[in-house]
C-alpha positions in Angstrom: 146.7 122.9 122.3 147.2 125.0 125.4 149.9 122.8 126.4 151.8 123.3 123.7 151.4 126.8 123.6 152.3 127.0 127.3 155.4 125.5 126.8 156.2 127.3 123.9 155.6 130.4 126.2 157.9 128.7 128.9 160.7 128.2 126.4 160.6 131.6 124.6 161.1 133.1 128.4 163.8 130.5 128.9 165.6 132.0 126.0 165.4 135.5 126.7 166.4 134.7 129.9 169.3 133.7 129.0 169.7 136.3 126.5 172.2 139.4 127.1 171.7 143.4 126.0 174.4 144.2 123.8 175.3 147.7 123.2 176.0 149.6 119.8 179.5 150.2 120.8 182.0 152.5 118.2 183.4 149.0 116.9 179.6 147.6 116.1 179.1 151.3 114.3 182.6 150.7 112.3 181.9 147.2 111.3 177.8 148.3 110.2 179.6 151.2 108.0 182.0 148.7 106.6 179.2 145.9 105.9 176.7 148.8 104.2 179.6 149.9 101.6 180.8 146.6 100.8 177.2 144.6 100.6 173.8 145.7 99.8 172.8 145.1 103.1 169.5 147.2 105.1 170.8 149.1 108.4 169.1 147.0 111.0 170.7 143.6 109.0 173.8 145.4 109.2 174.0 146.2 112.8 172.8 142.9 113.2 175.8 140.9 111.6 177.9 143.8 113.0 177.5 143.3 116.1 177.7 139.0 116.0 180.9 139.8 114.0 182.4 142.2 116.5 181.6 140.2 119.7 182.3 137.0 117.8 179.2 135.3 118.5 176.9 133.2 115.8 174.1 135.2 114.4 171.1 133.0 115.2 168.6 133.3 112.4 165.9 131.5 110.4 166.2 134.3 107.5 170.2 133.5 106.6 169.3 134.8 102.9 169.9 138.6 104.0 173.1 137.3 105.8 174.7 134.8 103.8 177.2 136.7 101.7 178.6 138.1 104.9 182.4 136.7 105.0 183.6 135.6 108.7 179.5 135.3 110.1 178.7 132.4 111.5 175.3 131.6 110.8 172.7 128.8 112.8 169.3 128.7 111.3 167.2 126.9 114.5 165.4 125.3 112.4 167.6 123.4 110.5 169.0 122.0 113.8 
């Protein structure tokens, strides 16, 4: 068991590791106040899918139910991989 959850340690580092800070830049605010009056969406969902929207990136989720009626997200749910 302690192997497995040593490399489970050794891959969640890997991943943040190769993980980037993104910012909350005025075009992830405008694209959040956009999703929150069109969708019933909570804040931190919002900025969320804001900010994968505005950078372009996939949102990598296993909880794609809070993000599925989001038009133009691209949505990868790891464990359907």
């Amino acid at each position: 068991m302690l192997e497995k959850d040593a490399a489970t340690e050794q891959n969640v580092k890997s991943f943040i590791g190769d993980s980037m800070l993104l910012d909350i830049t005025p075009a992830v605010i405008m694209q959040c106040v956009a999703l929150r009056k069109g969708k019933k969406i909570k804040t931190p969902d919002a900025i969320i899918a804001a900010t994968a929207l505005t950078h372009g990136y996939a949102l990598i989720t296993g909880n794609e139910k809070d993000f599925v009626n989001i038009s133009g997200l691209n949505i990868i749910n790891p464990s359907k991989l």
